[in-house]
Backbone as a printed PyTorch tensor [residue, N CA C, xyz], in Angstrom:
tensor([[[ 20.1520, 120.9310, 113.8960],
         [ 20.9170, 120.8340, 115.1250],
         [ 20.7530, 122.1480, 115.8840]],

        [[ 19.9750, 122.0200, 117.2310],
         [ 20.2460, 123.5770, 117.7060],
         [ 20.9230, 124.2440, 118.5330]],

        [[ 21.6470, 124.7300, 118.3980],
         [ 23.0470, 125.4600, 118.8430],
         [ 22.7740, 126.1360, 120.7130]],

        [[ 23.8850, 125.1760, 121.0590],
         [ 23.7010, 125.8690, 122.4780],
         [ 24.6470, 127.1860, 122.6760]],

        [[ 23.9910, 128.4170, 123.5200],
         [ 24.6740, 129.5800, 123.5100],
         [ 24.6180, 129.9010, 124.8940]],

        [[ 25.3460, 129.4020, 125.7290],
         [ 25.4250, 129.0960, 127.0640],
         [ 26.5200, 130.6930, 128.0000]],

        [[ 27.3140, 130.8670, 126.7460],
         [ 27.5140, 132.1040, 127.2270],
         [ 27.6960, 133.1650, 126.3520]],

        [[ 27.6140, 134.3900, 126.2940],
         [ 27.3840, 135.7840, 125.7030],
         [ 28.3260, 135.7410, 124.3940]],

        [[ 29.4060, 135.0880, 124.2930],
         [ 30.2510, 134.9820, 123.0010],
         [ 29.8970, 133.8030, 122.1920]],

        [[ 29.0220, 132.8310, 122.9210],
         [ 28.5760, 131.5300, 122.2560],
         [ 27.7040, 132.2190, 120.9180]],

        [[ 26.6210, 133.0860, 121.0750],
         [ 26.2840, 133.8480, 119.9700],
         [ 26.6780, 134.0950, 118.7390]],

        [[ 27.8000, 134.2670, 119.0870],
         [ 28.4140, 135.3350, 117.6240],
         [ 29.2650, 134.0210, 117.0520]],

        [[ 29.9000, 133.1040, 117.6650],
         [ 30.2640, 131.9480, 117.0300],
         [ 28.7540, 130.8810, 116.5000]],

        [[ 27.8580, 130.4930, 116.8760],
         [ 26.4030, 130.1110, 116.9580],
         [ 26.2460, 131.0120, 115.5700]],

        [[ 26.5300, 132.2200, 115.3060],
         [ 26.1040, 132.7450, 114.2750],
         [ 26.0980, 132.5960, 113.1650]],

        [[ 27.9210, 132.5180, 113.4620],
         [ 28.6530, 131.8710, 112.0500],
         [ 28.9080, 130.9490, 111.9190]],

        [[ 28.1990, 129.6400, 112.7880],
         [ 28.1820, 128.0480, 112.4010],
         [ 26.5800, 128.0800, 111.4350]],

        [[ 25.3880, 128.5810, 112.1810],
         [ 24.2590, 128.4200, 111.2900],
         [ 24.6450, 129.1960, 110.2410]],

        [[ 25.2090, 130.3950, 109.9270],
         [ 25.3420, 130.4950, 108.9010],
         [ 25.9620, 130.0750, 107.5970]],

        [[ 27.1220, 129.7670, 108.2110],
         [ 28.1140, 128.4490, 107.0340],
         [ 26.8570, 127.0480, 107.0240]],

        [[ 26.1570, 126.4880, 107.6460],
         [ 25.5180, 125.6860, 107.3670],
         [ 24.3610, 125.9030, 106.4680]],

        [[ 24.2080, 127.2760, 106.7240],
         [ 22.7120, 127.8640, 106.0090],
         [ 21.3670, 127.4070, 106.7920]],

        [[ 22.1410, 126.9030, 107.6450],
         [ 20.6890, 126.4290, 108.8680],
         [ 19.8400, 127.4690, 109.1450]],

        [[ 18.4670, 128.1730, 108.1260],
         [ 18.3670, 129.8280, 108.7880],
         [ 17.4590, 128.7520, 109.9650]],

        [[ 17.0480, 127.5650, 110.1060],
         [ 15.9350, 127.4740, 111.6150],
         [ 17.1210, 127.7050, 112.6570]],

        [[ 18.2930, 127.4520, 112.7800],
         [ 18.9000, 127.1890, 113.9920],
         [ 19.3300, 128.6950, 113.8470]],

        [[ 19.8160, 129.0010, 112.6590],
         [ 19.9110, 130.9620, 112.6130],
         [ 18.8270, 131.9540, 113.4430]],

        [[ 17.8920, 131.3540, 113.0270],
         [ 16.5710, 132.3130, 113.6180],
         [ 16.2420, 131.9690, 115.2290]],

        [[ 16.5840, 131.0160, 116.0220],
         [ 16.6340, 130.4570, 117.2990],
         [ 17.7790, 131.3220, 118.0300]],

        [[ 18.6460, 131.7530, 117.1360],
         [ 19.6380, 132.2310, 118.2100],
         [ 18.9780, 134.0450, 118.3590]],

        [[ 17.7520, 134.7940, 117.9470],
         [ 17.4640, 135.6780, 118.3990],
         [ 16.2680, 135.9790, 119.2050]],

        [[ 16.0610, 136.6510, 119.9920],
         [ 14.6160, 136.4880, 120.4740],
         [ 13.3170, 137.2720, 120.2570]],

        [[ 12.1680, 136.6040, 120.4260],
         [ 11.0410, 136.8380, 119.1420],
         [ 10.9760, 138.3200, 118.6780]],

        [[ 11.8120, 139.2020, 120.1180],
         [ 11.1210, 140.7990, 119.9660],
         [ 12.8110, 141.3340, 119.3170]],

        [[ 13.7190, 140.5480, 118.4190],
         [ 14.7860, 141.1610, 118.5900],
         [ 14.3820, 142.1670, 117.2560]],

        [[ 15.7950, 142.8770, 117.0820],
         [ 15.9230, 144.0150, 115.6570],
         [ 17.2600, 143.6270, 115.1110]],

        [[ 17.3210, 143.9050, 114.0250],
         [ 18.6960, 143.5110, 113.2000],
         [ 18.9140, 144.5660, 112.2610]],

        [[ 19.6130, 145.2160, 112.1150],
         [ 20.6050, 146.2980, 111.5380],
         [ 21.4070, 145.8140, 110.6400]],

        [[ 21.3070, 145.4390, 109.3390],
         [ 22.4270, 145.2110, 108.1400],
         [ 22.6950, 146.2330, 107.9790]],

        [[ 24.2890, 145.7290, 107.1820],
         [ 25.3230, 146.4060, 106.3910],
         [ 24.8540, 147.5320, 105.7680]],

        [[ 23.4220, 147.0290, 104.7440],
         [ 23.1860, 148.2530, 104.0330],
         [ 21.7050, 148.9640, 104.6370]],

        [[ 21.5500, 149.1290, 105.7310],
         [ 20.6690, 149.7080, 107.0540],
         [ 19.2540, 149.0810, 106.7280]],

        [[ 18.9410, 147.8920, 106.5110],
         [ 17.5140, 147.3490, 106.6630],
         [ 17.8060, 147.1620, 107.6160]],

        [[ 16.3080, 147.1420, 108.5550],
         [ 15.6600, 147.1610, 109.7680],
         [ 14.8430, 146.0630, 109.8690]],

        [[ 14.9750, 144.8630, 110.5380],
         [ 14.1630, 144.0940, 110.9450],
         [ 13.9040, 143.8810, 112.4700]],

        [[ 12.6680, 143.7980, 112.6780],
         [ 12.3060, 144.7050, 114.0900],
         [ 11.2780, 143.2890, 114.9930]],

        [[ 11.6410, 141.7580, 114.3610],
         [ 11.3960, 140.8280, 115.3250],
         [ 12.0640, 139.4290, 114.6290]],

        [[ 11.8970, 138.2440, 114.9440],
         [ 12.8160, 137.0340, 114.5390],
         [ 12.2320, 136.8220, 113.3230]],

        [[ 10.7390, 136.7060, 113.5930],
         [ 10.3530, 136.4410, 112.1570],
         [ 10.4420, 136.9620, 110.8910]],

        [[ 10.9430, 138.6900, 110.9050],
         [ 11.2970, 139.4150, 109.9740],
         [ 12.9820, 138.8010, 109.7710]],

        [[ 13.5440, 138.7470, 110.4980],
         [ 15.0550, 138.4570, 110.6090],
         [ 15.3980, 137.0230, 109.3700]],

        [[ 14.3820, 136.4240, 110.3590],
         [ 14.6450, 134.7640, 109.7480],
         [ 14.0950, 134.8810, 108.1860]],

        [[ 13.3730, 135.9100, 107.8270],
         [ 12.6540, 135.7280, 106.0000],
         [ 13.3940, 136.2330, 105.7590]],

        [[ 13.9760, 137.2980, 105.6410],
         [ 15.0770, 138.1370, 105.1490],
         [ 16.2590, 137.1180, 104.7800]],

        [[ 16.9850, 136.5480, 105.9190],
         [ 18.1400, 135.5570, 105.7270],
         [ 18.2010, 134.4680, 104.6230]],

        [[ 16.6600, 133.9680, 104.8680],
         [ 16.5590, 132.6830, 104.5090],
         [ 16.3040, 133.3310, 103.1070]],

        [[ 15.9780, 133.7980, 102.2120],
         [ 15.5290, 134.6760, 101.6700],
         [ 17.1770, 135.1680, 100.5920]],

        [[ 18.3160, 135.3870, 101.1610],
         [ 19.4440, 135.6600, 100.7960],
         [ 20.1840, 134.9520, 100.6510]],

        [[ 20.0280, 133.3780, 101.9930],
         [ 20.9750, 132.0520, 101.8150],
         [ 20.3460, 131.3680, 100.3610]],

        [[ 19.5500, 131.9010, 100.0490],
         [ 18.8090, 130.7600,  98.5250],
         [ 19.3500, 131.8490,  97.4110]],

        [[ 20.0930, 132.5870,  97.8300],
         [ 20.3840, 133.3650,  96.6640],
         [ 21.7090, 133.9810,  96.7890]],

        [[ 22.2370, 134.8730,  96.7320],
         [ 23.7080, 135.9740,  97.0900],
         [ 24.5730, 135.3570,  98.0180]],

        [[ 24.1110, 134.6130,  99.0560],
         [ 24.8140, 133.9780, 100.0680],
         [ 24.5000, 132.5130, 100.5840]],

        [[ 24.4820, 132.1980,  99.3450],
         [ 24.1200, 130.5610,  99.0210],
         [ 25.0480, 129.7680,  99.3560]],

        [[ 26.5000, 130.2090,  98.8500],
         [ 27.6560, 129.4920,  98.5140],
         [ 28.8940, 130.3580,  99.3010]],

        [[ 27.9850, 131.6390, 100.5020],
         [ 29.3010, 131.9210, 101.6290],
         [ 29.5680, 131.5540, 102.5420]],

        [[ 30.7220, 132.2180, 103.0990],
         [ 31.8180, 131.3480, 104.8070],
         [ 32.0250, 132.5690, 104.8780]],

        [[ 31.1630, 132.4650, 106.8940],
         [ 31.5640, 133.4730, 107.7520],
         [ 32.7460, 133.1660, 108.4650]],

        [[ 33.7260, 134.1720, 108.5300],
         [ 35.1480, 133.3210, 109.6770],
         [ 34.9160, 134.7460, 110.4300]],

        [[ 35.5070, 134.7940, 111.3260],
         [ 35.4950, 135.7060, 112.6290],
         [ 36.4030, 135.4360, 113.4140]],

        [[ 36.4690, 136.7310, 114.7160],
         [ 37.1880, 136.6110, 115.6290],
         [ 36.2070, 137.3350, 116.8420]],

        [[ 35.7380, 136.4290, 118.0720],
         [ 34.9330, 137.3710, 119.5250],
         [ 36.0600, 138.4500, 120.0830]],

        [[ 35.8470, 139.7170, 119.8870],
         [ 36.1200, 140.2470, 120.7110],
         [ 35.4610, 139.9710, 122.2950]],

        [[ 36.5470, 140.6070, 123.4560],
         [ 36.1030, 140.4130, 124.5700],
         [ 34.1560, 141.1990, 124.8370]],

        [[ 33.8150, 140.4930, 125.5970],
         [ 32.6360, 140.4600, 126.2670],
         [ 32.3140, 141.9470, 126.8690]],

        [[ 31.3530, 142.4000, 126.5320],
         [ 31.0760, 143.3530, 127.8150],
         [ 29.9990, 143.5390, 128.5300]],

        [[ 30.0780, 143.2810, 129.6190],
         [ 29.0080, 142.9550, 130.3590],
         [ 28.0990, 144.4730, 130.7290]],

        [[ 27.1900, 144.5740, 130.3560],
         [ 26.3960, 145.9020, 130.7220],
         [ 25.4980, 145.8580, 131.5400]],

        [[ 25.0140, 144.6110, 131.8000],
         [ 24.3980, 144.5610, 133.6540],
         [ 24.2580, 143.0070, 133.7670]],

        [[ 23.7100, 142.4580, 134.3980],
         [ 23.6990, 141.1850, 134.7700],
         [ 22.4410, 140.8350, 134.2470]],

        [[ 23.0370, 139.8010, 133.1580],
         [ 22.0500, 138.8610, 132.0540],
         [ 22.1550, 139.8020, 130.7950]],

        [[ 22.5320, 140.9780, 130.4800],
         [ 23.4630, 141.8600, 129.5280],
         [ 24.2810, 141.7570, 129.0440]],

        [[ 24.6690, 141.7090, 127.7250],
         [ 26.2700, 141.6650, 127.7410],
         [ 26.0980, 142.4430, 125.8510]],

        [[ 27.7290, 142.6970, 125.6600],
         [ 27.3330, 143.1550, 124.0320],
         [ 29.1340, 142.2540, 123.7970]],

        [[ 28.3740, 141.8880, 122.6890],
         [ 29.4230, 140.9970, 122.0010],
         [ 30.1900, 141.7720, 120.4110]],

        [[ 31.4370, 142.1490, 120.0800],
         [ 31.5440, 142.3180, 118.8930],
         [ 32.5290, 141.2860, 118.0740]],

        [[ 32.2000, 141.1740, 116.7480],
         [ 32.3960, 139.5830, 116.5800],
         [ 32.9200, 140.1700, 114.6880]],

        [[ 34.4080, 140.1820, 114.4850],
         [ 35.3220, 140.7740, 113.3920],
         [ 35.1030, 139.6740, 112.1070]],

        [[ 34.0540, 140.0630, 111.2860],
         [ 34.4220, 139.1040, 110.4270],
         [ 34.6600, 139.0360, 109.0900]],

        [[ 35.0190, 138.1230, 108.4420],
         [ 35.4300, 138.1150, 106.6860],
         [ 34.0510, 137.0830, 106.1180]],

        [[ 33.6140, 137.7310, 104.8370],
         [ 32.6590, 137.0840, 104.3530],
         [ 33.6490, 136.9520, 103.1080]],

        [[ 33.1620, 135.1780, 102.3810],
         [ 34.0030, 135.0420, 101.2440],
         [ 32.7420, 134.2260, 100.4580]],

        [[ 32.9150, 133.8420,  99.2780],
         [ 31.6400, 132.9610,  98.6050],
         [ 30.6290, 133.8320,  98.2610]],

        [[ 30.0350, 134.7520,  98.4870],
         [ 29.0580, 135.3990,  98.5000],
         [ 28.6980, 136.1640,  96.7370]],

        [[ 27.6430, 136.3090,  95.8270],
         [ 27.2150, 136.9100,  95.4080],
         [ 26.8510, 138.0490,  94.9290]],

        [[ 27.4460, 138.3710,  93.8230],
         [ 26.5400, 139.6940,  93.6880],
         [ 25.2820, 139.8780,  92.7310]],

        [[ 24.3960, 140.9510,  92.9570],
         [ 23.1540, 141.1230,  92.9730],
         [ 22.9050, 140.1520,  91.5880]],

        [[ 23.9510, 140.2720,  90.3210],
         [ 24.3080, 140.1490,  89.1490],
         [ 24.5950, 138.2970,  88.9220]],

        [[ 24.9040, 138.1830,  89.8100],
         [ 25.3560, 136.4090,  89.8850],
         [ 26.9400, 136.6150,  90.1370]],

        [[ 28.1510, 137.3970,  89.6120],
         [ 28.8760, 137.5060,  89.8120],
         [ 29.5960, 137.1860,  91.2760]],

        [[ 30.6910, 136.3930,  91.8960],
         [ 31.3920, 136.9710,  92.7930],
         [ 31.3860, 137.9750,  93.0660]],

        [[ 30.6550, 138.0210,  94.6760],
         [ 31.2460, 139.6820,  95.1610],
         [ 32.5740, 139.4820,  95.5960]],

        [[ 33.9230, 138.9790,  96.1440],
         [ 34.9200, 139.4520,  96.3770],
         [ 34.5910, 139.0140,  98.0640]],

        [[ 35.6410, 139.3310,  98.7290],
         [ 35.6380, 139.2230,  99.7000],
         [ 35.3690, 140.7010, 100.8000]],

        [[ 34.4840, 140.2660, 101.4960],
         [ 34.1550, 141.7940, 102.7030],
         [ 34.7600, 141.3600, 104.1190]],

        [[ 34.2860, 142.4970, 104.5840],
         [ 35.3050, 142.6270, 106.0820],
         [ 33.9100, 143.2090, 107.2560]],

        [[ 33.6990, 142.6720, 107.9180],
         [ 33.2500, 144.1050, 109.2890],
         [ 33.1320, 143.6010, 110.1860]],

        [[ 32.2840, 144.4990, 110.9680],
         [ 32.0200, 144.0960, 112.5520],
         [ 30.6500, 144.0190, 112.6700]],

        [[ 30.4650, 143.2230, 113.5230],
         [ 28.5920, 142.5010, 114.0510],
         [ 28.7300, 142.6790, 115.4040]],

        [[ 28.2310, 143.6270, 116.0020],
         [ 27.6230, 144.0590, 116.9820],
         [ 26.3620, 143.2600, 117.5580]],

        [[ 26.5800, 142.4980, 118.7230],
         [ 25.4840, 141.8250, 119.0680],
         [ 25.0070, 142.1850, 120.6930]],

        [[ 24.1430, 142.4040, 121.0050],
         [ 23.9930, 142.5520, 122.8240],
         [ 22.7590, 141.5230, 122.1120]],

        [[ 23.5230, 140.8690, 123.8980],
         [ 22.3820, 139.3960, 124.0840],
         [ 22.2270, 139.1640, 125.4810]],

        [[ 21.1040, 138.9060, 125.5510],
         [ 20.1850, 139.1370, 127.1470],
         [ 20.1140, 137.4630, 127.8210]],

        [[ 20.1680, 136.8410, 128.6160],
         [ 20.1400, 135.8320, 129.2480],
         [ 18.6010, 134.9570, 129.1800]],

        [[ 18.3730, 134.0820, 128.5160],
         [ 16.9050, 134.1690, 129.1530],
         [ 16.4680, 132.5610, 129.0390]],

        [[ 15.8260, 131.8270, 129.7810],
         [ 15.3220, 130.5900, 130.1640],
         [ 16.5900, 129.5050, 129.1660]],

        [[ 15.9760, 129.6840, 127.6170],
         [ 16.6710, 128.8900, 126.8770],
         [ 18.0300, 129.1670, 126.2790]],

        [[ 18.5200, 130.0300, 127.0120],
         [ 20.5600, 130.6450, 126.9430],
         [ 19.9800, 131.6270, 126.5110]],

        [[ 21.3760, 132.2410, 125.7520],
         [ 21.5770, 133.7120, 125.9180],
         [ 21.2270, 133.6810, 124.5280]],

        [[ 20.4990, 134.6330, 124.3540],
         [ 19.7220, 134.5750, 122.8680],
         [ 20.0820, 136.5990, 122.6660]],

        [[ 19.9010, 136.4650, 121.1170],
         [ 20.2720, 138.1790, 120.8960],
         [ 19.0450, 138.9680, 120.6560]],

        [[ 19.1270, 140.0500, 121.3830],
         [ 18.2050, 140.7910, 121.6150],
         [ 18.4060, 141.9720, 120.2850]],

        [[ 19.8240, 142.3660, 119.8570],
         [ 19.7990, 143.2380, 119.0620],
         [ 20.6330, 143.1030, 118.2040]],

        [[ 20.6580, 143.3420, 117.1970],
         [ 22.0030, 142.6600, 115.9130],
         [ 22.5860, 144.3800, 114.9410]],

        [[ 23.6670, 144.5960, 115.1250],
         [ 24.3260, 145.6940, 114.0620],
         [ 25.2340, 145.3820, 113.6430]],

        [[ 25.0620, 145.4850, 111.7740],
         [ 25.8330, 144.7680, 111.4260],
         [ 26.8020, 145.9340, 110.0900]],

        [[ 28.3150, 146.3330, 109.7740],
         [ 28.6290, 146.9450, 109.3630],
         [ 29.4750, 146.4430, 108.7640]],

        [[ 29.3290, 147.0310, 107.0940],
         [ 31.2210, 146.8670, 106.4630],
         [ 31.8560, 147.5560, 106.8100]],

        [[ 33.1480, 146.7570, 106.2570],
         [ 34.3870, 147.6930, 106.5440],
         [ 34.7290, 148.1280, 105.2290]],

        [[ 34.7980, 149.3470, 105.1700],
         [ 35.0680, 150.0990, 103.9370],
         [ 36.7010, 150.2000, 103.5300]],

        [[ 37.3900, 149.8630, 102.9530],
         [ 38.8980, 149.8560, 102.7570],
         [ 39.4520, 151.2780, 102.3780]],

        [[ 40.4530, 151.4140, 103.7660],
         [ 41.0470, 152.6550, 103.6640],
         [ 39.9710, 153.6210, 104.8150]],

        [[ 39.2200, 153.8850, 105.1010],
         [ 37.9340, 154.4590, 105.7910],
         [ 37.9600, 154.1150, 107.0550]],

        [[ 39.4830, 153.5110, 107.7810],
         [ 39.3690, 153.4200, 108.9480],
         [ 40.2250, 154.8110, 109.7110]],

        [[ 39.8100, 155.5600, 110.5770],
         [ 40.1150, 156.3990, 111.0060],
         [ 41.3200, 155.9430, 111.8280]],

        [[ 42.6780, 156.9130, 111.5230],
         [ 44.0980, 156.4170, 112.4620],
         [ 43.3600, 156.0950, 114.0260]],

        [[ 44.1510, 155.9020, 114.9050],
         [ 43.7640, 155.9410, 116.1060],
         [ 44.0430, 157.1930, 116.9370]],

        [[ 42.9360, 157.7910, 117.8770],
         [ 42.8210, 158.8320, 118.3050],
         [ 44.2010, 158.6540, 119.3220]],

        [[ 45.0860, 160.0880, 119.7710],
         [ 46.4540, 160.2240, 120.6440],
         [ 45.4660, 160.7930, 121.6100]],

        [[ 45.9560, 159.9650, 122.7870],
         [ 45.5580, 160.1270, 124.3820],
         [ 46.0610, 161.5240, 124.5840]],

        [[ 45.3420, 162.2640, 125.9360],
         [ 45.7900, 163.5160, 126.5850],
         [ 46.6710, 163.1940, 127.8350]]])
């Protein structure tokens, strides 16, 4: 089924539907051919086709049996057909290296996604845990 991403937050939800499905073809459609992707633990994949082996590659194994849930933060538009999306999420089901349950994780997915013929497809993917306890208070205004 391939996921329409009609506007800049359609993405990051699009993300975490192919991914609960494990759909990596409709996964790998939502980036475009020249994108880069930034995981958790800093691999670099630097076009779709690196993106999409990698995934597909992890859904047959560690993240066979996970659920992405999330929340879109608001939109930000950085020029017209631009935008960067950040998208809060909990990974549960997931694997460790060992076979074991990993437990449940937390972070943020950083996406800017560019407008182009066939919707808004992602141009760049950063993706981070959230480390527990490791969140810095919030900075006091002047």
């Amino acid at each position: 089924m391939a996921l329409e991403v009609n506007r800049p937050e359609d993405a990051a939800t699009a993300f975490a539907d192919a991914w609960n499905r494990h759909d990596i073809d409709d996964f790998a459609a939502l980036f475009s051919e020249d994108a880069n992707f930034v995981n958790v633990v800093g691999m670099w994949w630097k076009n779709r086709a690196d993106i999409e082996a990698a995934h597909r590659a992890t859904h047959e194994t560690m993240f066979r049996d996970s659920r992405l849930q999330g929340v879109v933060s608001p939109v930000v538009e950085l020029s017209p057909g631009v935008a960067s999306v950040h998208y809060r999420w909990t990974l549960t089901g997931a694997s460790a290296p060992d076979g074991s349950p990993a437990g449940t994780r937390e972070g943020i997915l950083l996406l800017v996604v560019k407008k182009e013929q066939s919707g808004w497809r992602i141009k760049v993917a950063q993706n981070t845990d959230i480390v527990p306890g490791a969140i810095a208070p919030p900075s006091k205004t002047r």
